[in-house]
ROSE-4610 file (N, C-alpha, C; in Angstrom, 1 decimal, always signed):
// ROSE-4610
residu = [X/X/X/X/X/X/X/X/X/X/X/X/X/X/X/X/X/X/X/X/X/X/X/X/X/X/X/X/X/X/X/X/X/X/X/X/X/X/X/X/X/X/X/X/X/X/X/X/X/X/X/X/X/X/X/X/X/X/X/X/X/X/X/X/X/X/X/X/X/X/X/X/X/X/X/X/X/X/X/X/X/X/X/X/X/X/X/X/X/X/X/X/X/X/X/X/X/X/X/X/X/X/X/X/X/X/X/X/X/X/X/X/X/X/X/X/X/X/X/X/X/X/X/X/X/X/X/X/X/X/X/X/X/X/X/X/X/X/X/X/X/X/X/X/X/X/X/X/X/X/X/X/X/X/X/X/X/X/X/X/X/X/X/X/X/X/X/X/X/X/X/X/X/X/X/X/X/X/X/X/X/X/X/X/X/X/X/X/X/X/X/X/X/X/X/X/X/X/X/X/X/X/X/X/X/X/X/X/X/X/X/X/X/X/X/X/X/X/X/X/X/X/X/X/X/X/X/X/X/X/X/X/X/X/X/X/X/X/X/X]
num = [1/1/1/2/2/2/3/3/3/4/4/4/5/5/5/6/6/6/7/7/7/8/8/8/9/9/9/10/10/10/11/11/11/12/12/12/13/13/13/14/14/14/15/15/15/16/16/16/17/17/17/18/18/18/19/19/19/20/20/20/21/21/21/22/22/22/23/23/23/24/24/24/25/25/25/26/26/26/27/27/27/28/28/28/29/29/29/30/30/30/31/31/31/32/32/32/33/33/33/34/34/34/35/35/35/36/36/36/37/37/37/38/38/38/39/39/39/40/40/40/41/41/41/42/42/42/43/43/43/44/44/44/45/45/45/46/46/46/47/47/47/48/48/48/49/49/49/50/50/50/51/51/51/52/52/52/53/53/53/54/54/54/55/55/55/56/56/56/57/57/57/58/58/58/59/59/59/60/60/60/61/61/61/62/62/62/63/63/63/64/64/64/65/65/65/66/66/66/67/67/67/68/68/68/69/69/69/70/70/70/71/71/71/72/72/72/73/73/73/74/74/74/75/75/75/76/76/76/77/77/77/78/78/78/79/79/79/80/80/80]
x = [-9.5/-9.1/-8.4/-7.7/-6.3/-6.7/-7.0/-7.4/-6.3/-5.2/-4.5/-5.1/-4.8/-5.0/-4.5/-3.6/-2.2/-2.5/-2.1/-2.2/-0.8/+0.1/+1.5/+1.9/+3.5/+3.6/+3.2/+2.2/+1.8/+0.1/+0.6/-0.4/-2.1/-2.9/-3.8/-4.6/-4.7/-5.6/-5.5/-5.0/-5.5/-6.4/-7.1/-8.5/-8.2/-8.6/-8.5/-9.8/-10.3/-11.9/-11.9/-12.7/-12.8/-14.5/-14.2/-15.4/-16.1/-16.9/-17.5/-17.8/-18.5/-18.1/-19.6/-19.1/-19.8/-20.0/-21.1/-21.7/-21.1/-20.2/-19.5/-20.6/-20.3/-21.4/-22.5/-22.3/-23.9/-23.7/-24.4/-23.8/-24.6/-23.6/-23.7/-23.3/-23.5/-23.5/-23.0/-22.1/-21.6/-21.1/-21.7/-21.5/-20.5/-19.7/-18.6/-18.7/-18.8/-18.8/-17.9/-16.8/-16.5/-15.9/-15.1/-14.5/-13.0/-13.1/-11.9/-11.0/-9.8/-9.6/-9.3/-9.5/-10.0/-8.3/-8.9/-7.3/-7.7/-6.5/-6.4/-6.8/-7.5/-8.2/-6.7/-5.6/-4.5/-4.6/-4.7/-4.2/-5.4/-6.4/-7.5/-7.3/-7.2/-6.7/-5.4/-4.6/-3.6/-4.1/-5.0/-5.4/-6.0/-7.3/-8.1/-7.1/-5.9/-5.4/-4.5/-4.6/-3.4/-4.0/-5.1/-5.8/-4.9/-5.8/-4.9/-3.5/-3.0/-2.1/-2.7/-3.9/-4.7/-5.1/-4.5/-4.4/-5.0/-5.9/-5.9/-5.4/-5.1/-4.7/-5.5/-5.9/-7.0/-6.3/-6.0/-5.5/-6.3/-7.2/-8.4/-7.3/-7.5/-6.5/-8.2/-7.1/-8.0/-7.6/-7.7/-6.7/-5.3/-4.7/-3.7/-2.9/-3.8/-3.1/-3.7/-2.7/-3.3/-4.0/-5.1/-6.0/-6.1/-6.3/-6.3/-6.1/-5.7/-5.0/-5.4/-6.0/-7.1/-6.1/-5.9/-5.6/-6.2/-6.8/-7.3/-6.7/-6.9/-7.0/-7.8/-7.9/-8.7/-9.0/-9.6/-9.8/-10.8/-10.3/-11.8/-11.6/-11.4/-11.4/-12.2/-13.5/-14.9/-14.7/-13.6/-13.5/-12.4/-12.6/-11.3/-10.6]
y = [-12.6/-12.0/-10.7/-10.3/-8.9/-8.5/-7.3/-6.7/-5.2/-4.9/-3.5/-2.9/-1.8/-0.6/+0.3/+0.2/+1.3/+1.5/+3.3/+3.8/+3.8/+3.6/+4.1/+2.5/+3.1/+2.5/+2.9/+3.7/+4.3/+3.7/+2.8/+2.0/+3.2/+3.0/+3.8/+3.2/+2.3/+1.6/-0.2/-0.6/-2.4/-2.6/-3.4/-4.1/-5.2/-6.0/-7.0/-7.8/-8.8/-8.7/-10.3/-11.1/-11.7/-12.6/-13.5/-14.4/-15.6/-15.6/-17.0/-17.9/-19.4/-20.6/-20.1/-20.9/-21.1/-22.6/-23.1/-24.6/-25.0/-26.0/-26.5/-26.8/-26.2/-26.5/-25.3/-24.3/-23.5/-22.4/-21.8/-20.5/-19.3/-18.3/-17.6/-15.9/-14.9/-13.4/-12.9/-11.6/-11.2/-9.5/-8.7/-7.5/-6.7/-6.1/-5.2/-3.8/-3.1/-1.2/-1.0/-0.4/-0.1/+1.5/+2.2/+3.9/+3.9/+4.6/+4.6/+6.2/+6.0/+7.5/+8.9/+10.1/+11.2/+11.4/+11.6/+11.5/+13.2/+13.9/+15.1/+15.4/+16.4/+17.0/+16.4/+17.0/+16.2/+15.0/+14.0/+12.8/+12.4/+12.9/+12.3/+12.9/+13.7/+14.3/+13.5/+13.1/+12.4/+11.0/+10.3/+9.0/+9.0/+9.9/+10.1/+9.9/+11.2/+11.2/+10.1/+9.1/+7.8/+6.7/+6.3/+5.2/+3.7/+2.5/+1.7/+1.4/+2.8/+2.8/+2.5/+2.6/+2.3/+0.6/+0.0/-1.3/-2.0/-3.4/-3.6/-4.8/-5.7/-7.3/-7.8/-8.7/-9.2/-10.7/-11.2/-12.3/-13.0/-14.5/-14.9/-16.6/-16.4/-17.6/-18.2/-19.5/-20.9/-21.3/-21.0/-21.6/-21.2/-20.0/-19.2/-20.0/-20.3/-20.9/-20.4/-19.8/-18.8/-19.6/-19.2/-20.2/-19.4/-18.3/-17.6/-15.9/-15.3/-14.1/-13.2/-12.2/-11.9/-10.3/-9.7/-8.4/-7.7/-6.7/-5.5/-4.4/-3.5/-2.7/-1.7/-0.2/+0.5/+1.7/+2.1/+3.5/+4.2/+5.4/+6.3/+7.8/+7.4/+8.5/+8.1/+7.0/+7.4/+6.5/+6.1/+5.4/+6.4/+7.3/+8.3/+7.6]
z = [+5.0/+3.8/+4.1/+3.7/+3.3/+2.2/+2.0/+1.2/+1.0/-0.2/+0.0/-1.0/-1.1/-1.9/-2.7/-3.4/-3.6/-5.0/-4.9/-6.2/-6.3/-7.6/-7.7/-6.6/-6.0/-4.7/-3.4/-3.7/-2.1/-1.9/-0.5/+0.0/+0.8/+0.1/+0.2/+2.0/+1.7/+2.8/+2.9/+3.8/+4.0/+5.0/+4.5/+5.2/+5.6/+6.9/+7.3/+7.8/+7.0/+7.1/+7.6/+8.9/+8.9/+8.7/+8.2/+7.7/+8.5/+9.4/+9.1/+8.8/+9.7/+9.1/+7.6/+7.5/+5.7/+5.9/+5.3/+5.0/+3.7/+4.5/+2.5/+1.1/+0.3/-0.8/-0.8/+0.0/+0.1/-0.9/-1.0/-1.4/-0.4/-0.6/+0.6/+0.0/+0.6/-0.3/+1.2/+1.2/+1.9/+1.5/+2.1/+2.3/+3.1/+2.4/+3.6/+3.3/+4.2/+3.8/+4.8/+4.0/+4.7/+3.9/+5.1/+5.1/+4.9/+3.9/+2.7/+3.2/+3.7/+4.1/+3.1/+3.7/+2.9/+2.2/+0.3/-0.1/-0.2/-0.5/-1.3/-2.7/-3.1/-4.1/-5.8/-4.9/-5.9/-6.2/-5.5/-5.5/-6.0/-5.9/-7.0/-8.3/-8.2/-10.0/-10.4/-9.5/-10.5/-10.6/-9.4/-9.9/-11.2/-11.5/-12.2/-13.9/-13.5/-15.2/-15.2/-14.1/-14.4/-14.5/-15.4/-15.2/-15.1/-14.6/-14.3/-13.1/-12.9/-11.7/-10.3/-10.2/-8.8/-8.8/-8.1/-8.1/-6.4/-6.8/-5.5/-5.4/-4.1/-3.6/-2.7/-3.3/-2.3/-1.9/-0.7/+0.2/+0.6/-0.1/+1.0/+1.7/+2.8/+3.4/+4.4/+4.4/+5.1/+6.3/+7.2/+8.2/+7.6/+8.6/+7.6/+6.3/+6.1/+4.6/+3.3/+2.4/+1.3/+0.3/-0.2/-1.2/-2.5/-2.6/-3.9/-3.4/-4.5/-4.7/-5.8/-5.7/-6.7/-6.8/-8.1/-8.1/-9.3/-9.0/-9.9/-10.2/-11.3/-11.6/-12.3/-11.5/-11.7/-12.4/-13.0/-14.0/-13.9/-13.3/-13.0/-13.5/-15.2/-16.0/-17.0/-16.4/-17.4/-18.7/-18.9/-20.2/-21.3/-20.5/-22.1/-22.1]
């Protein structure tokens, strides 16, 4: 899985996260922590008053072959 980050067009962080085998049919839970790098006191005040402009892409592939493509968007002005 490829995971990007970008507020605006400026790429904040990509993750590159590899998974093991999985038992077809199981279900299974998976935890990743990971460290997000240090933005500027700005660039959180302008994410904050730009809600929605902080976007992520998530890439999960199968044997490099792309299977689904998940993208978000985020708002961390509390709901105003």
């Amino acid at each position: 899985m490829i995971e990007r980050h970008f507020f605006r067009d400026r790429l904040l962080k990509s993750f590159d996260f590899e998974f093991g085998f999985c038992i077809p049919n199981s279900k299974n839970t998976c935890e990743h922590i990971y460290d997000f790098p240090k933005l500027s006191e700005s660039l959180i005040n302008e994410m904050i008053s730009s809600p929605y402009e902080t976007r992520s892409d998530s890439f999960y592939f199968v044997e490099d072959r792309l299977i689904m493509h998940n993208k978000a968007d985020y708002a961390y002005n509390g709901g105003d």
